[in-house]
N, C-alpha and C positions, 0 to 999 in steps of 0.2 A: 756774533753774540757769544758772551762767555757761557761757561756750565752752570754760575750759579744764578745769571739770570733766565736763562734756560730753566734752570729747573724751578725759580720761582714764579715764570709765567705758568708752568703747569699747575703747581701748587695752588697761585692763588684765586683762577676762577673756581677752582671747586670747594676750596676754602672760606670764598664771602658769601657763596648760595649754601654753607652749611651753616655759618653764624646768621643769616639769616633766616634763617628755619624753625623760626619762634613761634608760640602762640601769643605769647605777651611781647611785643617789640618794642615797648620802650621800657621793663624792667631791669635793673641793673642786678637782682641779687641770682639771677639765674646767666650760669654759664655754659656754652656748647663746647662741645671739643667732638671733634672729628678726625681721625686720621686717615691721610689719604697715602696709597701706598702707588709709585710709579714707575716698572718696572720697563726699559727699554734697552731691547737688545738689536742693535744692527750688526748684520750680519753682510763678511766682505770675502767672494769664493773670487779668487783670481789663479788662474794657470800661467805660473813662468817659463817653461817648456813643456813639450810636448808628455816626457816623462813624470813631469811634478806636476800634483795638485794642490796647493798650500791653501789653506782654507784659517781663516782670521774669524773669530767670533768676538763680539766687548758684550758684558752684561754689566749695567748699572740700575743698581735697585737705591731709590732714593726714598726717604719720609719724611713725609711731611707734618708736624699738627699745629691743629689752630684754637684757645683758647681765649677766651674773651676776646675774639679779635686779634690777638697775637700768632705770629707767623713764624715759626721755625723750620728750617729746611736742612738739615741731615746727611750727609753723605755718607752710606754705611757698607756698601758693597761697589769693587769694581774689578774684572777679573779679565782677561785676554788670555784667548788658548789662540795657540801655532801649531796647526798639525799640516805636514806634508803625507803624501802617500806618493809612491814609486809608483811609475805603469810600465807595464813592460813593453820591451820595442820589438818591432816585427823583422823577425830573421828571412829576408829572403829565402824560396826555396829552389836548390835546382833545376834545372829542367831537364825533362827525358827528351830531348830533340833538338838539333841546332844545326842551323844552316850557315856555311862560312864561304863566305863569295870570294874568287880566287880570279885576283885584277881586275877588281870594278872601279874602270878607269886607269888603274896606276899600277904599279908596280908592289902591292899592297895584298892581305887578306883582311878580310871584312867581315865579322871584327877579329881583327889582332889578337884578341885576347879573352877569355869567356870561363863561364863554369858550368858543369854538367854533374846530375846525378850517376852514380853505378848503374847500367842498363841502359844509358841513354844513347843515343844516335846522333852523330853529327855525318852530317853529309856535307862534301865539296861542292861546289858550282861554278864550272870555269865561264867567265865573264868575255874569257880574251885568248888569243892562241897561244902557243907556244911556253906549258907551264906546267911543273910538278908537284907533290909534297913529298917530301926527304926527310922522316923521322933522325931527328936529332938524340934528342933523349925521351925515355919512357920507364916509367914503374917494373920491377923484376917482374915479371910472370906474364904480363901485357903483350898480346900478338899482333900487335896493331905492325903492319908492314908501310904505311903512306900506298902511292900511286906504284902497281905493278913495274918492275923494272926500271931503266933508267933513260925511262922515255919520256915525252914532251906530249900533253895533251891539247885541243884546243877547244874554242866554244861550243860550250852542248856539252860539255862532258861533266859526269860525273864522280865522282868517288867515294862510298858512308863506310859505316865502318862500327858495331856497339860496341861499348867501352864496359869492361868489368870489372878492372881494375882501379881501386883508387889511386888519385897523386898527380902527379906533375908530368904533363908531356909538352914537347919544343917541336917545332918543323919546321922548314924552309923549303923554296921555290932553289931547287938546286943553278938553273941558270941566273937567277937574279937576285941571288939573296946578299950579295954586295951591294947593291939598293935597298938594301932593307925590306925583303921580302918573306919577314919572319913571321912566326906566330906561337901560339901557347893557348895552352888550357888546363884547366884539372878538373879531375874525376870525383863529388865526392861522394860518403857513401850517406 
């Protein structure tokens, strides 16, 4: 259905029960007129992503009058707002504690690769026999040492360690780390 029949369905039931609102109904030298005013606003709230709200409003204000029976309909307002609003996204936060499995199963640490707050604790868990951590690279001031000397632990062992330092640290499994038996983390603050 188009807009302007649309809007002369509205118009015209309430247009023939006002010309019909007579005390004399069959005089011709008396005329009614009524104006009828009809305002409809649909409103359309749709989210494109998680971040955006974009929110659509239409308002149309139409008039109508009716004299002697005659029928005019008017189109006098029609208006569209587009408003978006930003939300903001949620930044992970690090965590004070992390456990990193050393050969569960493979020749692997688990996980490979992670982030921690300043103050947090990561602890080793050997999965398997025969395995180290060999500090690669670490942040200036960082006393982090890996596994005591250049020994070989095995299952049940452990090793923690808290971190104070922000930044970037590397390790490897000194016998196997030509299998890819690396790892990484950083500290933040």
């Amino acid at each position: 259905m188009d807009r302007r029949r649309y809007l002369a369905a509205l118009v015209t039931a309430p247009v023939v029960s006002v010309a019909g609102c007579s005390d004399d109904a069959g005089a011709d030298t008396e005329a009614d007129t009524g104006t009828v005013t009809d305002t409809v606003t649909p409103t359309d709230t749709t989210t494109a992503t998680p971040t955006d709200s974009p929110t659509a409003a239409a308002t149309d204000t139409s008039t109508a009058t009716a004299t002697d029976g005659a029928e005019t309909a008017t189109d006098t307002t029609a208006t569209a707002t587009d408003t978006e609003t930003a939300t903001p996204t949620a930044t992970a936060t690090p965590s004070l504690s992390q456990t990193v499995q050393v050969a569960p199963g493979s020749f692997r640490f688990s996980p490979k690769s992670f982030e921690v707050a300043v103050g947090a604790t990561v602890e080793w868990v050997w999965e398997a026999d025969g395995h180290n951590v060999v500090v690669d690279s670490q942040p200036a001031g960082s006393d982090w040492s890996g596994t005591p000397g250049d020994d070989l632990y095995d299952e049940g062992y452990t090793h923690e360690h808290t971190f104070q330092v922000p930044g970037t640290y590397e390790y490897h499994c000194d016998p196997h780390e030509g299998l890819g038996m690396v790892g990484s983390f950083t500290v933040v603050e």
